[in-house]
N, C-alpha and C positions, 0 to 999 in steps of 0.2 A: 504494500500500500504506500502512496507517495507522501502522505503524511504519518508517515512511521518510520523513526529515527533507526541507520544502519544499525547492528549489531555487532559488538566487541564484548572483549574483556578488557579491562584495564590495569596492566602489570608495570611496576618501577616506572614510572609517569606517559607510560605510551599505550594506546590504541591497539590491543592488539586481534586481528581480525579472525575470518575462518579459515584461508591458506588451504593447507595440508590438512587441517583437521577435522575430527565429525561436528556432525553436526546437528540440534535440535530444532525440531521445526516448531516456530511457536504460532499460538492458533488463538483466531479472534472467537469467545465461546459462545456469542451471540450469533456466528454464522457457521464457525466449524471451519474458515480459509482460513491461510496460510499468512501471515502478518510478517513475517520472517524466518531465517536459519542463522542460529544461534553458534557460534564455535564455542566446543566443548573443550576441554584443557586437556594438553599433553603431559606426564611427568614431568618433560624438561620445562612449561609452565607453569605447574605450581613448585619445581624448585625454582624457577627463576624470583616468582612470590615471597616463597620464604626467603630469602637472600635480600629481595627490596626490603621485607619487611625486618630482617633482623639489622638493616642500616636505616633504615627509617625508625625504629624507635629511637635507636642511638640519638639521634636528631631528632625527634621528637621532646623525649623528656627531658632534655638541657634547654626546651624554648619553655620561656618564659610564661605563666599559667595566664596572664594576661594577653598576653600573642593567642594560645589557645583559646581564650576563649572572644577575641575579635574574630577569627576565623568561622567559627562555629555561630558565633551573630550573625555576620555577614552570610553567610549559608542559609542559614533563616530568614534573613530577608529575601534573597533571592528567589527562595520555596516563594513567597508569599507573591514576588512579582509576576511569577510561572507558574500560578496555581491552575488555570486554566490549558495551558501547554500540559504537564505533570498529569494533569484530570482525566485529558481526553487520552495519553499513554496507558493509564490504569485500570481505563473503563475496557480500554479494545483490549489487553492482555486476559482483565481478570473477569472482569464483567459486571462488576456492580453498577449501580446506575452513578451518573454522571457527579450527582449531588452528593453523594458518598465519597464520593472520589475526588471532591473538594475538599470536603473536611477531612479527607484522612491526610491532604496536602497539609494542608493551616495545621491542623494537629500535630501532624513531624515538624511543622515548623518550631514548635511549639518547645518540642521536647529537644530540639537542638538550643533551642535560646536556652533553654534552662542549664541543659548541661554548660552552655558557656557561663551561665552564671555561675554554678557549682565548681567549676575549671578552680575559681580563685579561691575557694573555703573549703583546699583542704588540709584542715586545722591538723596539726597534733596537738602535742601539750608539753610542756615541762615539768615534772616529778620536783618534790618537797626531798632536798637532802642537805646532809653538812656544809658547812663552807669548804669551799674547793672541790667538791663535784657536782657533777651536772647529769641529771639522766632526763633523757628527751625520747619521746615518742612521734616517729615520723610516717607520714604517709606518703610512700610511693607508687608509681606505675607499675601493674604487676606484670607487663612485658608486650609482646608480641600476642594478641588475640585469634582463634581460628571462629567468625562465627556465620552460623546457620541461621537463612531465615526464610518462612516458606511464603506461599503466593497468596496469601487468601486476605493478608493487609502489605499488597506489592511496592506500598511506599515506606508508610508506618513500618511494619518492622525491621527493611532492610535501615531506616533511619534510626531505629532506638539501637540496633546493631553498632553502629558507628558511633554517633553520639555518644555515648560513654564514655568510650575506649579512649577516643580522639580528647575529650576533658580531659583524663586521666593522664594524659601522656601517653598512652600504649601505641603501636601500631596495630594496623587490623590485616588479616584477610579475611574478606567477605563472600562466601556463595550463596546467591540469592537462589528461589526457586528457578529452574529453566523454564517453568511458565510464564514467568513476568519478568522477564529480566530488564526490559528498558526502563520501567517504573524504579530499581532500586540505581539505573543508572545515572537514574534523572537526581537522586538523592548524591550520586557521588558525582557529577558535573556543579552541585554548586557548591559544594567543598572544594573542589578544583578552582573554580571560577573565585572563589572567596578568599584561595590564597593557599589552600594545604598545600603539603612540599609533598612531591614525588617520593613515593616509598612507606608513606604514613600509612596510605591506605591503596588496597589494590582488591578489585573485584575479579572473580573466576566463576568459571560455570563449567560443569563436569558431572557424570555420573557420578552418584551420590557416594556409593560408599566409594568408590576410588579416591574422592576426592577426598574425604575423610581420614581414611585408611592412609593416605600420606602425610597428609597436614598433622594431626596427631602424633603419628610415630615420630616428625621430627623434634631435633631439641632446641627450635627457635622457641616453638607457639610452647605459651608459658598458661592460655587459659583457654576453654570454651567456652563459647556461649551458644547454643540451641534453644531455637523454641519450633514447636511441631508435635508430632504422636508420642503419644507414650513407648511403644515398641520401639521407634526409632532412637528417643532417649536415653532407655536404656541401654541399649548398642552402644551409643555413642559413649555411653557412662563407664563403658565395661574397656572401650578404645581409651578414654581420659585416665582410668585405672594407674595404666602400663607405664605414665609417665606421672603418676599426681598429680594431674592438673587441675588447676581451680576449675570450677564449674559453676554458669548459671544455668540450669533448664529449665523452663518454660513449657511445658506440657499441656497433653490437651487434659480435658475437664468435662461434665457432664450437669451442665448447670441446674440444680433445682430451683423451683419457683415456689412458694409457699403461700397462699391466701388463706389467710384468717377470714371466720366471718363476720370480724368488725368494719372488716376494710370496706372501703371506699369502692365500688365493683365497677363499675362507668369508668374513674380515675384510674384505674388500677388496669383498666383492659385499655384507655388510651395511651398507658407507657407502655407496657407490657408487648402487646399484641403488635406493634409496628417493630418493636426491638429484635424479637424472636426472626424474623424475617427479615432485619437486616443482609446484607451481604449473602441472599439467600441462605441462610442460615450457617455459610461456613464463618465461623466466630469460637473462638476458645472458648472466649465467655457466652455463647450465647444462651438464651434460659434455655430450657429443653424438657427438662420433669416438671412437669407443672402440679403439683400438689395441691387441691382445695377442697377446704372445709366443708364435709357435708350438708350444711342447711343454706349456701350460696354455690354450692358444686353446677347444679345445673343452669342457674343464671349465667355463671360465668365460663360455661362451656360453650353456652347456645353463642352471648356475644364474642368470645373469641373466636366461635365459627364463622359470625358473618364479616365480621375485622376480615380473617386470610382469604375468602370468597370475593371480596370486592377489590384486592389488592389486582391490579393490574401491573402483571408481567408481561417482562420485553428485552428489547435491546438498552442495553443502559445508556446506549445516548437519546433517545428518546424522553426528552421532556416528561411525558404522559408515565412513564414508566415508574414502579416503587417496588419492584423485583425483578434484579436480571437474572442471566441465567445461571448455573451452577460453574466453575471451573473449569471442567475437564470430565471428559464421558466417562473416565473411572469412578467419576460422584454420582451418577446415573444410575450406573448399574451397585454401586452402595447403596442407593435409595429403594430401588426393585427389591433387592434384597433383605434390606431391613423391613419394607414394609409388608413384602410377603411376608415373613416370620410373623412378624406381630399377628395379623388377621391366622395366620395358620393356629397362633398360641389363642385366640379368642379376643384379640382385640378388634374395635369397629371404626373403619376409617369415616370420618363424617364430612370432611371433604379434602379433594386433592389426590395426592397418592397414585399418582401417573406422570408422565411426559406430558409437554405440551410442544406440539407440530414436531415435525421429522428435521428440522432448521435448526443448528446451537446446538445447546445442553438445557434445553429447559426442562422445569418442576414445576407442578403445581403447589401451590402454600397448601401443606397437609396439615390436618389435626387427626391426631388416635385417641379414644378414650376407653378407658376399662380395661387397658395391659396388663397383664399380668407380670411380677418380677422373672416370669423365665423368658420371658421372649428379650431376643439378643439388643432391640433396641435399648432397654430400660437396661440394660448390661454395658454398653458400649455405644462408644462418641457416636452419634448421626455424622454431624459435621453438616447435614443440611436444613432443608425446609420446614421441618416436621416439628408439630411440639405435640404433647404425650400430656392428656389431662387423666388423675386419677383422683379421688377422693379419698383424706384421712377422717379420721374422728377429733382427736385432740391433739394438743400440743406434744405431750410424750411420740404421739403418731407420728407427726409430722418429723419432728426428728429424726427417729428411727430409719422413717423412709428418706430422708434427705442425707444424712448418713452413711447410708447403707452401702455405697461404693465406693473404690478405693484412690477415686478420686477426691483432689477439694482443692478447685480454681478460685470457679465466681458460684456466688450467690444471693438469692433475691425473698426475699418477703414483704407483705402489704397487710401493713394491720393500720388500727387506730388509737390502738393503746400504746403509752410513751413506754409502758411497763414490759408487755409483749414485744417489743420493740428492741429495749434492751434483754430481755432473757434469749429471743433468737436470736442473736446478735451472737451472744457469748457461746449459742449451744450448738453452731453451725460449723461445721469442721470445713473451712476453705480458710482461701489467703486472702478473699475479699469479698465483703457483703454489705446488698445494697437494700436499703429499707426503704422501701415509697419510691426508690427512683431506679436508675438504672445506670447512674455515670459514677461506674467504679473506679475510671482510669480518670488519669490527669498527669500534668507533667511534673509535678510535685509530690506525686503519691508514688507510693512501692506498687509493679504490677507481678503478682505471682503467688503462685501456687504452696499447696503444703501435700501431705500422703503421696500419692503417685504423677498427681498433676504438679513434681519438681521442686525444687529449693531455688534459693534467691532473690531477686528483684532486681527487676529492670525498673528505670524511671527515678525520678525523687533524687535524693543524695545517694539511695540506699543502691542507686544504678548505677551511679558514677562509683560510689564504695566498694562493689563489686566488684573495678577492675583495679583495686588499690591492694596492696601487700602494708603489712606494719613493719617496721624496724624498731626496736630497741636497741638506744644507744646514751652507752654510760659513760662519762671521762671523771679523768681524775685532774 
């Protein structure tokens, strides 16, 4: 397409193309063409990466936290000049609709200014001892980063990727998904653009575990960073192993949704119902077990049915549009599959729960209700369209079943009591939970998981601290 930027990776400050090498074809999901062929990385290109990148720290962490973080401003702004440019790359790779694919712009923007403001505070301390020594507590760069990040927020996360690292002083290499790759290029053209030095940062694209399976074993990269599947995760956990490397992972999650019947039903289905069908539903966080209190169970099933009935899906550059299509046809036939199991276990689709046209990857916005915990959805990530209403009794219920997997990302409840409010709050086993609304992230806030949906955080200070080491250091 003539408005879709060539394809490269970017190794020690050059362009480098498809050449000699293979190649991925990346596909627009609204139509199912060919948008471009992506070159995939040879060993001698990610050594060539690690080697920029273990001279690019060196020269990174001696620039001054002030330098870092003009560079990282100035990146930010430029996101915000190019939101519209950035929006329309994001929508043809991934397919959310247009207006999504602005905010997830402004939003990386968001989280790069912060980190430049984070660049300058980070504090140690000085320790209380005798005259004539001195023990200080210092925070460095903990090196060279390998990280992962997948297509389903093709700006956002290749940006919280960098971000970080780049505050902290590290260098990075970065492989974005091969589905989206211009989208996380467009994040590393305005760090380029804003000043980073060659070798700071270098993007690669390659078959997944090869790419892994190198970067790891060498003794440049000092940490990973992953967010994506659980399975994948801990692959990657068991490769991090072999050398100790720090880790952040970001895993997926199985978001419950909780309604009391004091809530707010009308409120509670205006936030709720448009969120779940975000990004057709591929979202970490997005709700997915909907859990509600039997004496408002059936109100609140009938209006979340006609909420995903009236949602008009399409091509995400279409104005009119408020679901594109799904990813890639491997979500397709994930959805066939989960929603056959359900109906086979006794669950009742109430609407949705098929393709739409033989063009793209579309879904229709599904609801299930009456699932039972064997069927494989209520076990494992959707990753799309579908939300899963079942009825508890009480509070202990709710729990139990919110609980219940060995997951804990995001979480959601809608009550009216300040009281109920705080007791699920404290009784919900995730890394983040949202009462009455649904804006768990920010660029100031830790984003992550606890039990199997990963340890650490991204975002906040607690993202930039993650790519920090402590030193202890005493004089006489």
């Amino acid at each position: 397409m003539s408005d879709y930027p060539e394809l490269a990776m970017y190794i020690d400050g050059e362009w480098v193309g498809v050449g000699d090498r293979r190649v991925h074809q990346v596909l627009n999901p609204a139509t199912g063409q060919t948008l471009g062929d992506l070159p995939l990385a040879k060993a001698a290109d990610l050594d060539r990466a690690l080697d920029a990148a273990a001279r690019g720290f060196k020269l990174w962490r001696a620039t001054p936290a002030a330098d870092r973080a003009r560079v990282l401003k100035k990146a930010a702004d430029l996101m915000r000049e190019r939101v519209e440019h950035i929006a329309r790359i994001a929508t043809l790779e991934e397919g959310k609709t247009l207006g999504e694919s602005r905010i997830e712009t402004n939003v990386t923007a968001n989280w790069l200014e912060f980190a430049a403001e984070e660049a300058k505070r980070a504090y140690g301390r000085v320790l209380v001892r005798p005259t004539g020594h001195r023990h200080m507590v210092l925070k460095e760069p903990v090196g060279p980063v390998a990280a992962f990040a997948p297509w389903n927020f093709p700006v956002g996360n290749p940006g919280r990727k960098l971000a970080a690292p780049i505050a902290a002083g590290c260098s990075v290499i970065l492989k974005p998904a091969e589905e989206s790759p211009n989208s996380a290029l467009e994040v590393l053209r305005a760090l380029i653009d804003a000043g980073l030095p060659p070798g700071v940062a270098q993007v690669v694209f390659g078959v997944p575990d090869e790419v892994s399976r190198h970067l790891l074993a060498s003794p440049v990269i000092r940490k990973l960073s992953f967010t994506g599947s659980v399975p994948v995760g801990k692959h990657l956990m068991k490769l991090a192993s072999e050398r100790m490397l720090r880790t952040t992972m970001e895993l997926g999650g199985h978001g419950p949704v909780i309604v009391f019947d004091d809530a707010d039903i009308e409120q509670a289905l205006s936030i709720i119902a448009p969120h779940k069908y975000r990004n057709a539903g591929q979202v970490c966080v997005s709700p997915t077990r909907f859990y509600v209190q039997e004496p408002v169970y059936e109100k609140f099933v009938r209006g979340f049915t006609e909420i995903a009935q009236s949602l008009p899906v399409g091509d995400g550059l279409d104005p009119a549009t408020r679901m594109g299509p799904m990813a890639n046809p491997r979500r397709l036939d994930a959805m066939e599959a989960f929603i056959g199991d359900a109906r086979q276990s006794g669950g009742q689709v109430l609407t949705g729960g098929e393709r739409v046209g033989n063009q793209g990857f579309f879904w229709k916005p599904t609801v299930l209700r009456d699932v039972p915990d064997t069927a494989r959805i209520m076990n494992e990530e959707p990753f799309g369209p579908v939300a899963i209403m079942n009825p508890f009794k009480d509070f202990d219920d709710a729990v139990g079943k919110a609980n219940r997997l060995p997951y804990g990302l995001a979480a959601y409840a809608f009550t009216q009591s300040s009281r109920r409010a705080m007791l699920i709050s404290d009784a919900i086993e995730a890394g983040m939970v949202a009462v009455n609304n649904v804006m768990i992230a920010g660029a100031d806030a830790p984003f992550g998981g606890v039990k199997e949906s990963g340890h650490g955080s991204e975002d906040g200070p607690e993202g930039v601290e993650a790519c920090q080491v402590i030193k202890s250091v005493s004089m006489a």
